[in-house]
SELUM-667988 format. One line per 3 residues: for each residue x negated, y, z negated of N, C-alpha, C, CB. Coordinates in pm, 1 decimal. Glycine has a CB too. Example, Ala and Ser with C-alpha at 12.3 -4.5 7.8 and 13.67 -1.06 7.14 Angstrom:
// residues 2
-1319.0 -569.0 -780.0 -1230.0 -450.0 -780.0 -1320.0 -330.0 -780.0 -1130.8 -447.3 -904.6  -1285.0 -225.0 -708.0 -1367.0 -106.0 -714.0 -1290.0 3.0 -787.0 -1408.4 -59.8 -572.5
***
This chain:
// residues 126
-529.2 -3408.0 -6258.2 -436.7 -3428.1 -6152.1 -515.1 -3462.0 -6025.3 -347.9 -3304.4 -6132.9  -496.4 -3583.4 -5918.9 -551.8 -3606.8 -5807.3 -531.9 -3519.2 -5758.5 -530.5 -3696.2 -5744.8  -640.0 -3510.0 -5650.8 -614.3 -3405.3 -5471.8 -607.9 -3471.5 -5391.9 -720.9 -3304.7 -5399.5
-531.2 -3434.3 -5320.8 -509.3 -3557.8 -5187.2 -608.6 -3467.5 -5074.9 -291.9 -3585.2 -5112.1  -670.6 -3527.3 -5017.2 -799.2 -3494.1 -4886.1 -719.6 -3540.1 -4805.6 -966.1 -3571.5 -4874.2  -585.1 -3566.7 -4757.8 -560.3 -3534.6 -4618.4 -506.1 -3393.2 -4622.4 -459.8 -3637.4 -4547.3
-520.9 -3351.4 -4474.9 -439.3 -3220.6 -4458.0 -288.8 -3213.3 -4501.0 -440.8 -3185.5 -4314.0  -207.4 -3167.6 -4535.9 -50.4 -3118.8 -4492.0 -8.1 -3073.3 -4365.3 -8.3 -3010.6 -4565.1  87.2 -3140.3 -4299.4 145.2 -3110.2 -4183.0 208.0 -3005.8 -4181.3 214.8 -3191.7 -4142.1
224.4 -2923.7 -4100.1 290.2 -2801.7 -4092.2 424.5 -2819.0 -4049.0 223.5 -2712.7 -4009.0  533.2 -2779.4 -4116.0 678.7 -2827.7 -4031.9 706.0 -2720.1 -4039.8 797.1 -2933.3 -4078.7  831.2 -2672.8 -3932.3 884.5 -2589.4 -3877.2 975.8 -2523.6 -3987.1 940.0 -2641.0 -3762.6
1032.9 -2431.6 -4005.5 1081.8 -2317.1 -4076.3 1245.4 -2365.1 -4084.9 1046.6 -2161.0 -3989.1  1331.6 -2392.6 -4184.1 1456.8 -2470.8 -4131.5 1516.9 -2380.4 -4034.3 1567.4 -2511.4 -4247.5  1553.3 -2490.4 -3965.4 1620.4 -2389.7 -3835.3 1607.4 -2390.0 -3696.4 1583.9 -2268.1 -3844.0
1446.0 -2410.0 -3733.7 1340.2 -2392.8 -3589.4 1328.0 -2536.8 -3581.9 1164.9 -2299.5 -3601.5  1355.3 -2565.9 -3449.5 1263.5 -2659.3 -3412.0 1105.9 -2711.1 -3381.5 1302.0 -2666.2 -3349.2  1054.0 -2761.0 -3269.4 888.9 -2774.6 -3269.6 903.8 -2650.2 -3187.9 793.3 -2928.2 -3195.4
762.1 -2565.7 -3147.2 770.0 -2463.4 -3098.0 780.3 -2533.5 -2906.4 634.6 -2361.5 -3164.3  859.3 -2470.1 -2832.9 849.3 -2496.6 -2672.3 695.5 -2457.1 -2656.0 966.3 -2390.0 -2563.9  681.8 -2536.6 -2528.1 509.9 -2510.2 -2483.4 546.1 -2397.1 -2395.9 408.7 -2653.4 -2386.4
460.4 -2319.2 -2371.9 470.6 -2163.4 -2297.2 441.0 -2223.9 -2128.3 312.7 -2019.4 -2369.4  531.9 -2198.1 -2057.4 512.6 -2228.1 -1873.4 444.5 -2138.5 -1855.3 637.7 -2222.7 -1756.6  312.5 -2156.7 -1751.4 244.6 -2070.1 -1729.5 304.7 -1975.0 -1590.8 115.8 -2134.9 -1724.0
293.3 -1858.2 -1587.7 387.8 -1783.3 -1516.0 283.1 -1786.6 -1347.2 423.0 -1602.3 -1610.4  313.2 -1790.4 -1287.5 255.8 -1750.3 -1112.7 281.3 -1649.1 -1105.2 310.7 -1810.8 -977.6  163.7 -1548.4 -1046.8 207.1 -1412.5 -994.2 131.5 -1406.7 -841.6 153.6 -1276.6 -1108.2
265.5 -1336.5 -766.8 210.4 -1342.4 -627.3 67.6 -1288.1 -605.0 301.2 -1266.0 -537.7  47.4 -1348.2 -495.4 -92.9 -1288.3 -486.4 -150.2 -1117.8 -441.1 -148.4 -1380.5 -386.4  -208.9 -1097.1 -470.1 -258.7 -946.3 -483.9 -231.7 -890.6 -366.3 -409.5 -922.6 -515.6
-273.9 -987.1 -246.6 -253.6 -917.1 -115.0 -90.7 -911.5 -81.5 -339.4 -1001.4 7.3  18.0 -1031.3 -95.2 93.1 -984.1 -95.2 183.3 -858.7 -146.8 101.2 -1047.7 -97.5  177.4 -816.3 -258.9 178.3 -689.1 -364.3 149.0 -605.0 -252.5 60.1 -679.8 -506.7
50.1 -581.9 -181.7 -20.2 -496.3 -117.0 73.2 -449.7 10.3 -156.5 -560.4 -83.3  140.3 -585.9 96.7 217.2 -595.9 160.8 334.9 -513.7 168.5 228.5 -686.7 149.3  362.7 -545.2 -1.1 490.9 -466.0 -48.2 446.8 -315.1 -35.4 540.3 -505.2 -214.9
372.8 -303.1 -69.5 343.8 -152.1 -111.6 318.8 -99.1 38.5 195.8 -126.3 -229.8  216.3 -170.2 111.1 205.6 -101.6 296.2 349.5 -54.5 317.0 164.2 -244.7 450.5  434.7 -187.4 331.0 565.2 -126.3 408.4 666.3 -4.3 329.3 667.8 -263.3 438.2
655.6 -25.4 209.0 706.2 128.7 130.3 641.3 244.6 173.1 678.3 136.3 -30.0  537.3 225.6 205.5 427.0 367.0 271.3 466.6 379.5 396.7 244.4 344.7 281.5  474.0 315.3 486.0 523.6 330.4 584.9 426.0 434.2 696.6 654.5 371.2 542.2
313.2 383.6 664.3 231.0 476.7 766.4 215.9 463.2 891.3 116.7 485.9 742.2  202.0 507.4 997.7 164.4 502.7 1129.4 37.5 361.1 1141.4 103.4 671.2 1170.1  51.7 287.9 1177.7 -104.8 175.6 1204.6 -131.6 137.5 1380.2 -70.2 -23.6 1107.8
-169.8 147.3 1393.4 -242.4 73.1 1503.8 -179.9 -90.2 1510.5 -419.4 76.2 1466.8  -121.6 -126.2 1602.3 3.7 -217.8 1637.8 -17.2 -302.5 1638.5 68.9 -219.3 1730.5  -165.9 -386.6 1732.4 -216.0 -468.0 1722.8 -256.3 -531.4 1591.6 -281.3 -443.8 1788.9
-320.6 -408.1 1480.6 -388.2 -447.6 1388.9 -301.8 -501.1 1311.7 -462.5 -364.7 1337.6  -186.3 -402.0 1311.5 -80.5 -451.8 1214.8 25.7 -578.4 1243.0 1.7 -334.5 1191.9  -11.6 -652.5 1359.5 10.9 -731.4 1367.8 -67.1 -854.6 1312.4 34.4 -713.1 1454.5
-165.3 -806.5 1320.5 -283.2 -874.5 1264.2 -257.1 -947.6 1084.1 -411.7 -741.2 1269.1  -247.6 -783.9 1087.3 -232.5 -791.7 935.5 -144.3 -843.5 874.8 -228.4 -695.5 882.8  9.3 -842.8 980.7 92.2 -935.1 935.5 80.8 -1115.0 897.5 172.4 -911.6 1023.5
16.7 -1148.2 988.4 -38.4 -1313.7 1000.1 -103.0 -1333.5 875.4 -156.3 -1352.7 1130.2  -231.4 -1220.7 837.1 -253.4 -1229.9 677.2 -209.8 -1206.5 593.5 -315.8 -1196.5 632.2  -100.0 -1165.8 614.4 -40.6 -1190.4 493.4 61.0 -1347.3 492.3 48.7 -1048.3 464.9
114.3 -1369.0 600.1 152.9 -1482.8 591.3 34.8 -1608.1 539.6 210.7 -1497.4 720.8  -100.4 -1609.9 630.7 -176.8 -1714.1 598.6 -225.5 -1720.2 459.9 -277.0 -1717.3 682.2  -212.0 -1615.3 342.8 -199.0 -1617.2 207.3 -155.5 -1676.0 185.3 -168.9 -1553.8 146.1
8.8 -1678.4 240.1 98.5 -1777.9 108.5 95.0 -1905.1 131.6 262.3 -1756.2 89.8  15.4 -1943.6 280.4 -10.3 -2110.5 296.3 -78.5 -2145.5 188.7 -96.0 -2163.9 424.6  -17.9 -2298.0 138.1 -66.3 -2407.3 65.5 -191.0 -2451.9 95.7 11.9 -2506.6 74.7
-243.5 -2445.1 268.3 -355.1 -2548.7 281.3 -440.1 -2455.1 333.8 -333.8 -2685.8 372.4  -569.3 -2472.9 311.9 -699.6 -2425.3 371.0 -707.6 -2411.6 506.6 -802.1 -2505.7 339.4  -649.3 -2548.0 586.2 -688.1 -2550.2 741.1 -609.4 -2403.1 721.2 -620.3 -2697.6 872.2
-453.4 -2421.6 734.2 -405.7 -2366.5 766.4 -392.7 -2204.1 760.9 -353.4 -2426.9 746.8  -453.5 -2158.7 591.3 -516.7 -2001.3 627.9 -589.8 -1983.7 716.3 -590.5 -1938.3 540.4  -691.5 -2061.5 753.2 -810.4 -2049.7 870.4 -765.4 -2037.6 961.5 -900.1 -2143.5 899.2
-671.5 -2112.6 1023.4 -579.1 -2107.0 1138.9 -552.3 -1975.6 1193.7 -454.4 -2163.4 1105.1  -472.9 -1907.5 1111.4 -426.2 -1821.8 1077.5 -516.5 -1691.2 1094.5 -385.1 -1857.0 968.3  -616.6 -1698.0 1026.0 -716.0 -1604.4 1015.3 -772.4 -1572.2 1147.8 -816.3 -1649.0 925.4
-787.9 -1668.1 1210.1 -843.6 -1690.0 1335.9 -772.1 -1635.3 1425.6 -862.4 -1813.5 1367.4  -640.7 -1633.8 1408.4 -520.3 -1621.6 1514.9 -537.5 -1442.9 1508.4 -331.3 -1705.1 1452.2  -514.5 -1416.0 1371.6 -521.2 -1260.4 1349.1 -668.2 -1185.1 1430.1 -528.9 -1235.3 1162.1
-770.3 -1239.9 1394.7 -903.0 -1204.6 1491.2 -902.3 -1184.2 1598.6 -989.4 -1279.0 1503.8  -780.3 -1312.9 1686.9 -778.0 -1271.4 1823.8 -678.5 -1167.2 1883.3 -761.7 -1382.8 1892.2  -620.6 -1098.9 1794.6 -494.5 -1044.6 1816.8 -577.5 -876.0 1763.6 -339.6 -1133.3 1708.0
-674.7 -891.3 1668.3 -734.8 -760.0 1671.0 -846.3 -778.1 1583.7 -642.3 -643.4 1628.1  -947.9 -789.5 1612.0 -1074.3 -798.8 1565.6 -1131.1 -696.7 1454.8 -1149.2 -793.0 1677.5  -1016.4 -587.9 1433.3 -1033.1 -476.8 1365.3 -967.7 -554.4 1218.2 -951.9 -331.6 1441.0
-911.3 -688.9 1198.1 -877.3 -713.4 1068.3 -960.3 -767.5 977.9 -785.0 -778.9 1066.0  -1004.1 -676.4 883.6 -1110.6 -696.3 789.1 -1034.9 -798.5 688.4 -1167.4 -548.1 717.6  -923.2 -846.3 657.3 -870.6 -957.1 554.1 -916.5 -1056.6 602.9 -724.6 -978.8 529.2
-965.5 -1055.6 780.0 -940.8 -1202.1 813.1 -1083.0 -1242.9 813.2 -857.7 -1235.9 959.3  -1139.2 -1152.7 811.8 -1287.8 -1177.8 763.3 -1295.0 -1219.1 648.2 -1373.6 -1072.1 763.3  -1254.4 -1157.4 555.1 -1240.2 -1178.5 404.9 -1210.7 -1351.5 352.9 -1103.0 -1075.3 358.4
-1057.2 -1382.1 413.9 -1045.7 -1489.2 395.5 -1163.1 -1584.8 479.9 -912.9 -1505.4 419.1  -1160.7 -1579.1 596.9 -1288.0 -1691.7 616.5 -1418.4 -1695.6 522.1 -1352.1 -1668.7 761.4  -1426.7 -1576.6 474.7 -1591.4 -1569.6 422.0 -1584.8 -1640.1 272.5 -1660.8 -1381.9 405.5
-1418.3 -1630.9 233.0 -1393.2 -1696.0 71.0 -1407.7 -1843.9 140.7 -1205.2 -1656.4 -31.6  -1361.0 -1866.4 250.6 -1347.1 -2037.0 240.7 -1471.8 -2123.1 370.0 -1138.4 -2084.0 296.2  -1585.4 -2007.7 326.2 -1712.6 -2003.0 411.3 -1781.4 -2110.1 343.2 -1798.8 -1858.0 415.2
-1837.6 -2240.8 442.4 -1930.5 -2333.6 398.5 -2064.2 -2304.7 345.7 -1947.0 -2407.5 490.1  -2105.7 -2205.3 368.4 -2250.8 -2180.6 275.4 -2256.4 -2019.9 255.2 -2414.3 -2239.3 368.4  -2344.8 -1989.7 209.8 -2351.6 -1829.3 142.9 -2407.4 -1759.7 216.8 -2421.4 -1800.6 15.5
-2486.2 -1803.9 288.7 -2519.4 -1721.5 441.7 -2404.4 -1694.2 520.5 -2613.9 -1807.3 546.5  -2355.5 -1799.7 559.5 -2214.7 -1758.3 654.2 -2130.7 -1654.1 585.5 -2106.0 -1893.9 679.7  -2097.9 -1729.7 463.9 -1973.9 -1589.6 337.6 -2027.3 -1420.3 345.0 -2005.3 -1635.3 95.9
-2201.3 -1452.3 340.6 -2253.6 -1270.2 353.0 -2227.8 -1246.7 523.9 -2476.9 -1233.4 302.0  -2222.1 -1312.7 618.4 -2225.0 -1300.7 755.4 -2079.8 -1206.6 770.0 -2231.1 -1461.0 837.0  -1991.1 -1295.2 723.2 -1838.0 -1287.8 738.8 -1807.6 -1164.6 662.0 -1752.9 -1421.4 680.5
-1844.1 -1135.7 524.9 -1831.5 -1015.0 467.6 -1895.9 -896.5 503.3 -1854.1 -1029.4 361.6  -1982.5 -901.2 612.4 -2069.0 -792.1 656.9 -1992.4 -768.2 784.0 -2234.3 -827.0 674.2  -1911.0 -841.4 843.7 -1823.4 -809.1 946.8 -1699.4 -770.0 929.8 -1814.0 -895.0 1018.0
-1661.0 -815.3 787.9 -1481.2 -758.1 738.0 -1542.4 -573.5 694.1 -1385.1 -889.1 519.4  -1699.6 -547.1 648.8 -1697.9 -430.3 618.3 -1733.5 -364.2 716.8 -1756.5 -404.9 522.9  -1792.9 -410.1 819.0 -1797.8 -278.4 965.4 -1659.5 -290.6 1029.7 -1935.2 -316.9 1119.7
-1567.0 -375.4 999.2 -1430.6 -386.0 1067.6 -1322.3 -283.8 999.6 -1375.2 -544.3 1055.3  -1358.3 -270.0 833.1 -1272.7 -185.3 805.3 -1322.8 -50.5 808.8 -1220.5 -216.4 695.7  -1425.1 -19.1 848.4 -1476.5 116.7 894.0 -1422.9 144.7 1000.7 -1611.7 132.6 913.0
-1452.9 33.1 1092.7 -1357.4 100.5 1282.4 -1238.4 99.6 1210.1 -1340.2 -32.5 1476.6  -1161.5 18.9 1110.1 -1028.3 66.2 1128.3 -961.0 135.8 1061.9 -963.4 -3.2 1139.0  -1020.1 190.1 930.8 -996.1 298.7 876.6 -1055.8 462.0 917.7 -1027.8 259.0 763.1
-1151.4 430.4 996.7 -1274.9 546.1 1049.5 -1348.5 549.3 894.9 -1200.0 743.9 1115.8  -1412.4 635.1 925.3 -1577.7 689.0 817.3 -1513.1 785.4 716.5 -1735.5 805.3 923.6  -1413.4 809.7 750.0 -1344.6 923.6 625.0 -1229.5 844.9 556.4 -1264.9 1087.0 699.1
-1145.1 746.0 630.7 -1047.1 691.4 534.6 -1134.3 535.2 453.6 -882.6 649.8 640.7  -1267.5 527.2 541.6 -1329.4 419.0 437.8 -1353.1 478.4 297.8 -1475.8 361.5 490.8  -1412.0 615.0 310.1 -1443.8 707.2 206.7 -1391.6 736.4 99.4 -1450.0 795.0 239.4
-1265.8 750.3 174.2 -1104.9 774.9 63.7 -1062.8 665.9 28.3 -960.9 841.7 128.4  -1072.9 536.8 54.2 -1063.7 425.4 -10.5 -1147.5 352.2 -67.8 -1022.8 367.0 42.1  -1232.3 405.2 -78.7 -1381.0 351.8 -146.7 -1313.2 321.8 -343.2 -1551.5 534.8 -126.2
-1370.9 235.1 -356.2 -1339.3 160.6 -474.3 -1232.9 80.2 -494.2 -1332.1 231.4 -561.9  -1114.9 67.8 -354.9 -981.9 11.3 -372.4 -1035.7 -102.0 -330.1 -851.6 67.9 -299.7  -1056.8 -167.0 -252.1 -1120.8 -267.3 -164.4 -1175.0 -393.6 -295.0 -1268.6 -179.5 -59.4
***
């Protein structure tokens, strides 16, 4: 009896059609999550900062680069104590000197603004 050397096609099970391709799902971004969770906590913050902090979270959900930077920048001048906005510049930092520059300033920023004991207590969340 011949063998046929092509493969066999696999067809669907009667019933089934071809299988749908799987949409890949978006999940908000981490900092927003975070957002959610700040305002459920509802802690006392420092007004300025948390104003601050508000802008970063908005300049997250921007589409464009300028425009987190923008943003980031805006939050800096409104309280220099926001360590995200360090964060984001240092991710969208032109060389790796500047990115360690920028990250060495989001981490003495969240020390003034957590103090030396709530950096402590948040040590590993970060």
């Amino acid at each position: 009896m011949p063998v046929s050397k092509s493969r066999r096609k696999k067809t669907a099970a009667p019933g089934q059609g071809p299988a749908k391709p799987k949409q890949a799902v978006t999940l908000p971004d981490r900092r927003a999550m975070e957002r959610f969770i700040a305002d459920l906590a509802g802690q006392p913050r420092n007004e300025s900062l948390a104003k601050a902090q508000e802008l970063m979270y908005d300049a997250w959900d921007q589409g464009s680069v300028r425009a987190r930077i923008a943003l980031a920048h805006k939050a800096l001048a409104i309280s220099p104590l926001c360590a995200d906005a360090y964060n984001l510049l240092a991710e969208e930092a032109a060389s790796a000197r500047e990115a360690h520059d920028l990250y060495a300033k989001a981490v003495e920023a969240g020390t003034l603004a957590l103090g030396p004991e709530g950096f402590e207590d948040y040590a590993g969340r970060f």
